[in-house]
Structures are given as structure tokens and as C-alpha cells.
Legacy VTK file of the C-alpha trace (Angstrom):
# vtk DataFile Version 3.0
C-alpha trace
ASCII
DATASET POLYDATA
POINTS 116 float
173.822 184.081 128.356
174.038 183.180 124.741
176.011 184.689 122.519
175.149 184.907 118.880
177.670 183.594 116.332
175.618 183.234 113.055
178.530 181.680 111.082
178.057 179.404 108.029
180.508 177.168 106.613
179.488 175.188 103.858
176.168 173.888 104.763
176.227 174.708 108.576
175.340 177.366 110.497
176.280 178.059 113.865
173.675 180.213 115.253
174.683 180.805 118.709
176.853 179.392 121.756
176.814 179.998 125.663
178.643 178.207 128.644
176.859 177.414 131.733
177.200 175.530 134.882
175.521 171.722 134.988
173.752 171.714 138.715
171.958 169.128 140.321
172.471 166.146 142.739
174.171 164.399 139.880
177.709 165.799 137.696
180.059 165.102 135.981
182.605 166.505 138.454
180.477 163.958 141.514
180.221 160.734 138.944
184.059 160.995 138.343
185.504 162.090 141.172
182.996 161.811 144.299
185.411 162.346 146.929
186.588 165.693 145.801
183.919 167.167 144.132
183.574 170.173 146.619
186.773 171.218 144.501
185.329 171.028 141.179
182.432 172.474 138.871
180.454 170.895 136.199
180.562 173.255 133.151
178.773 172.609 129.949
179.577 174.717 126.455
176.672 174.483 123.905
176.379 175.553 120.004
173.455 175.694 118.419
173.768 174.859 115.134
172.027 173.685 111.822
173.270 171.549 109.342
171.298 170.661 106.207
174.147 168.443 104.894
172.936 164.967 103.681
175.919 163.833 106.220
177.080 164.214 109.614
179.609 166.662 109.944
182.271 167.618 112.635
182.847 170.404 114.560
186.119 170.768 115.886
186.333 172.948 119.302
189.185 174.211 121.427
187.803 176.303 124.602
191.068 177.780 127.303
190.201 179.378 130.348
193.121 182.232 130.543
194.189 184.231 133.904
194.953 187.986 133.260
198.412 187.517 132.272
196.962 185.297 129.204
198.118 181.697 130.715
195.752 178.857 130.404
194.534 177.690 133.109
192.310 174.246 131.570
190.937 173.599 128.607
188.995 171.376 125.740
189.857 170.247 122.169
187.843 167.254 120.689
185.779 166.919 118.036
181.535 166.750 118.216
179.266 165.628 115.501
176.739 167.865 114.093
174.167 165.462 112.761
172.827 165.480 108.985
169.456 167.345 108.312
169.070 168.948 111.695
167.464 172.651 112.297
168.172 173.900 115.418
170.053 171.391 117.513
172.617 171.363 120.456
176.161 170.076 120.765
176.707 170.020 124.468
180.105 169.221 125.913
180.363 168.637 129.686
183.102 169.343 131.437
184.627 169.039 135.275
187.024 171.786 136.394
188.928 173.016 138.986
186.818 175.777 141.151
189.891 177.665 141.601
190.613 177.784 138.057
187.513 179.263 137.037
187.824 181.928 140.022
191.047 182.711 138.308
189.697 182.771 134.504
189.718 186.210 133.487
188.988 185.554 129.469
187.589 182.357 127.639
189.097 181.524 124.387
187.525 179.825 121.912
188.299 178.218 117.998
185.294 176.196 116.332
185.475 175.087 112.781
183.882 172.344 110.718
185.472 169.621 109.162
183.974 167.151 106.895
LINES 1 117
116 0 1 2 3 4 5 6 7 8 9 10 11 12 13 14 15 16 17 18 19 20 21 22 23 24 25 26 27 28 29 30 31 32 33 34 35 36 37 38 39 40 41 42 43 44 45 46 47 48 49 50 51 52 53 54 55 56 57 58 59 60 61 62 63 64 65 66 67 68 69 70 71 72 73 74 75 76 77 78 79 80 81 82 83 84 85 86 87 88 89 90 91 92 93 94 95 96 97 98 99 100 101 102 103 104 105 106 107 108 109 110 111 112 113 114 115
């Protein structure tokens, strides 16, 4: 499910983000660690955004799973370029986590922000 952000900063807008799970024969979680992947899921977090700088930008993104007494459990913080001139585009980051984890999650925390 997407959920709508509609933020600008500066000259980007991020319209809208959602976090789903990566299926298939082929993951992240079975490329990197093959022998335990029945322990793992492939999640991927994607922002639409648009950016009508002349220049790439970055956005900067922290994302915690938390379990109801608001401990993290895993997260993500890097940095993913939002590409000059673009309408409508996806940032996808593609992560491998702990089943378990996510059965735990009870709340998803996240911080985007753009940097030059």
C-alpha cells in the first residue's frame, strides 16, 4: 500500500512511499546468504519522487522496525540519489531481514530528507 507523502524541499517532491516484500526464485536474502534464507525476507522501501533540479540530489533515509515497547529491532540509514530532471521516478532500497524481526515489528519509523 502506498502511502502519500507529497513533500517538497527545494526542487523535489516526494510524492509517495510504500514497503513491500521482493518475491521470486531470486533475493537478496537467497544471493547473500543461500543457506539460511528460510530465516530471512527480502523487503524493498520505495519513494516516488520528482526532482526538476539541473543536478542529482540525495535523499538521506533512516527506516527502524520497533517492537511494542519502542526498541529497534533492524534498520537502514544510507543515502540514495534522486536523479536530475526526473518526473515520477523510484528510489528502491532492498533489504534482507530477519523473519522473526518483522513478526515482532509493531511500528516502522521513518526520517527522509534531501541533501544537496
Amino acid at each position: 500500500t502506498w502511502v502519500e507523502l507529497e513533500r517538497t524541499e527545494g526542487p523535489v517532491v516526494l510524492h509517495r512511499m510504500r514497503v513491500v516484500e521482493q518475491t521470486g526464485t531470486i533475493t537478496k536474502s537467497s544471493i547473500f546468504r543461500p543457506t539460511g534464507s528460510e530465516y530471512l525476507k527480502t523487503v524493498q522501501i520505495q519513494v516516488e519522487y520528482s526532482n526538476s533540479a539541473t543536478k542529482d540530489l540525495t535523499l538521506w533515509m533512516q527506516v527502524e522496525w520497533v517492537d511494542a515497547d519502542g526498541k529497534v529491532i533492524d534498520g537502514y540509514r544510507d543515502d540514495e540519489s534522486l536523479d536530475d530532471r526526473e518526473v515520477h521516478d523510484l528510489v528502491t532500497v532492498t533489504l534482507s531481514t530477519l523473519k522473526y524481526g518483522l513478526e515482532r515489528a509493531k511500528d516502522l519509523k521513518i526520517h527522509l530528507e534531501v541533501r544537496p
